[in-house]
C-alpha positions in Angstrom: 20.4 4.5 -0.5 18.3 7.4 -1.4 18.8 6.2 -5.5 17.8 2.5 -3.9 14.8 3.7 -2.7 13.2 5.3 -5.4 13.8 2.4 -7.6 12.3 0.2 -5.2 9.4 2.7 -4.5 8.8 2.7 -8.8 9.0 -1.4 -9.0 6.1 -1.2 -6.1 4.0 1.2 -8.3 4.2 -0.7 -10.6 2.4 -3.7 -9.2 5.8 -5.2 -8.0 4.7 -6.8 -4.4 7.9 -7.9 -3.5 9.7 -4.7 -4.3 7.9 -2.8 -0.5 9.4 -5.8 1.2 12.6 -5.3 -0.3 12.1 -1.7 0.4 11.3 -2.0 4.0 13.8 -4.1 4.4 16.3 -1.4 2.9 14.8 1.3 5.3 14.0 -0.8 8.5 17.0 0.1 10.3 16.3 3.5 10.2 12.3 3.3 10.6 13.5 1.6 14.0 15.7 4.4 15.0 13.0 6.5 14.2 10.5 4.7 16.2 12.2 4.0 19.2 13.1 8.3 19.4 9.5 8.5 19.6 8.8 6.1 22.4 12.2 6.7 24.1 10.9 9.4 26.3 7.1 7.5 27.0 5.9 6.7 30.4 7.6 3.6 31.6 4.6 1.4 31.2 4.0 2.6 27.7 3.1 -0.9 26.0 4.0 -0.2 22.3 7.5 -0.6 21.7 9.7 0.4 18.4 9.5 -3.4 17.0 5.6 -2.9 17.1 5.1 0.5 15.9 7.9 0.0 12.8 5.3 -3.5 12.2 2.1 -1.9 12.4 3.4 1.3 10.3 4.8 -1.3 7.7 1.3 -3.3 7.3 -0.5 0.5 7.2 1.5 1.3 4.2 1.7 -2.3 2.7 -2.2 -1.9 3.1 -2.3 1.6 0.7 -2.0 0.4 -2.7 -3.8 3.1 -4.2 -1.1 5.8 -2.3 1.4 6.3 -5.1 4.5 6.8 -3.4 7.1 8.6 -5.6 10.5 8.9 -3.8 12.2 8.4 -0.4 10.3 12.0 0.9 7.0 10.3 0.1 7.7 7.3 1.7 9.3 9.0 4.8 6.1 11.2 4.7 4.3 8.3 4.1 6.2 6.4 7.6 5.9 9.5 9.6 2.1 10.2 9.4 1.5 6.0 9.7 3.6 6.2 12.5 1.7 9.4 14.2 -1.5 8.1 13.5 -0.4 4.6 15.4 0.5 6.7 18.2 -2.1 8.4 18.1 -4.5 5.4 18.0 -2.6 4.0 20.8 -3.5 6.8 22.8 -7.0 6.6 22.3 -6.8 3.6 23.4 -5.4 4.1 26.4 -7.3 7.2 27.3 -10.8 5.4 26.9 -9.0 2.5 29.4 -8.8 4.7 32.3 -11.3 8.1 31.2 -8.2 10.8 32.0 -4.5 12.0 30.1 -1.6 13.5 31.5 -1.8 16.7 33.0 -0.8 19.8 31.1 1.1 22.2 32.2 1.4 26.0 30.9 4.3 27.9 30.0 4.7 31.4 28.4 5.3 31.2 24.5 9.5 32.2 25.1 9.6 29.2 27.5 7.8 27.4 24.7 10.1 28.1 22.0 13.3 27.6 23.7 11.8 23.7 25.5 12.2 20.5 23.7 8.8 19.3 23.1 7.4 16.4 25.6 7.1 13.2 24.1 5.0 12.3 26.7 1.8 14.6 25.7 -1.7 13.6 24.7 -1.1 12.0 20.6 -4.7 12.6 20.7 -4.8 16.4 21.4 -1.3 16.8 19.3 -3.4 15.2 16.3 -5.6 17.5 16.8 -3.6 20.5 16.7 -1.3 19.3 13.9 -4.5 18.6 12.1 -5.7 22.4 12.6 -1.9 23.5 12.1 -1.8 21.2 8.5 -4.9 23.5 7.1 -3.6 26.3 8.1 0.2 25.6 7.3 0.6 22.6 5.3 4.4 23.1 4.3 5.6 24.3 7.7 3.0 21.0 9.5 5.5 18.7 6.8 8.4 20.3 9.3 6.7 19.0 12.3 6.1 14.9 10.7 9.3 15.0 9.8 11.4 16.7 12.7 8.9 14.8 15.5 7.3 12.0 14.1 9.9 10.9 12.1 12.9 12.3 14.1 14.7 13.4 11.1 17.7 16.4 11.8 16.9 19.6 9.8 19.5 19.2 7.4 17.5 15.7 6.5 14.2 17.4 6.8 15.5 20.4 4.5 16.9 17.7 2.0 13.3 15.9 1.5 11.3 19.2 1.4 14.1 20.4 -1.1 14.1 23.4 1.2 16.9 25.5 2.9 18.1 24.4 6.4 17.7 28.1 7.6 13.6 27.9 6.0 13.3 24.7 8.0 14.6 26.3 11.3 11.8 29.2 10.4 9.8 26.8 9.9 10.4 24.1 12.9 10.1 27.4 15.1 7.2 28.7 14.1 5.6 25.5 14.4 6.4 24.5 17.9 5.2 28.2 19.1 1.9 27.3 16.8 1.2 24.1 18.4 2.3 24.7 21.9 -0.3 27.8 22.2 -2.8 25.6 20.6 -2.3 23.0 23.4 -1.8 25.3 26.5 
């Protein structure tokens, strides 16, 4: 799939419109997975579901013709920030609708490390941090698109960064006790 991709990213480059249909088409199956690990763990009234978000990230990238996407890490890049910024949009959203957020609650930087993050936090103040993180730590804010945003294992993550597992556990570490001081 990965060569399938790439070719079909190339005919799209090159002015091909029907080659990103093809392409999402290729890739949609996984884009959903993706999507609906994101919302899985939302508040039960969340309104955005994976159909919607996998729709809305396909006409953001459809609408980037002057992106150049190179190969299946740019365009899983490419998804996973689309898909973050939706989110994070959608959050907006909601926040100005009703003037509060969810409450946060602290924990020590061990407890931190060792918790799965909460996919039910403020996308707004997680943009916010990623976006501090990103200047900061660009390579090791890649980890955190690709592990939470796009939902990809470490062994995927390490093959699109063309980096070591073990540097993407480093990595994936450092970044969660990064961000979750940030937000606490």
């Amino acid at each position: 799939m990965a060569g399938n991709v790439t070719h079909l990213l190339d005919r799209w480059n090159a002015g091909d419109a029907d080659a990103f249909k093809a392409l999402v088409g290729e890739v949609y199956g996984e884009l959903r997975r993706i999507a609906g690990g994101l919302l899985r763990d939302e508040r039960v009234d969340h309104t955005l579901q994976a159909t919607a978000l996998v729709n809305e990230a396909y006409l953001r990238l459809a609408g980037t013709r002057e992106m150049r996407l190179d190969n299946r890490r740019h365009f899983y890049g490419a998804a996973a920030t689309a898909m973050r910024r939706i989110l994070v949009d959608h959050a907006r959203h909601r926040k100005a609708d009703k003037r509060g957020g969810p409450e946060v609650r602290r924990v020590s930087l061990d407890e931190a490390i060792d918790t799965p993050i909460d996919m039910r936090l403020d996308f707004e103040r997680l943009d916010e941090a990623l976006e501090a993180f990103t200047a900061i730590a660009p390579e090791k804010a890649k980890v955190v698109e690709l592990r939470y945003f796009a939902g990809l294992s470490i062994e995927a993550t390490a093959e699109l960064l063309e980096l070591s597992p073990a540097t993407v556990k480093r990595h994936w570490v450092f970044a969660r006790a990064w961000l979750l001081q940030y937000l606490s």
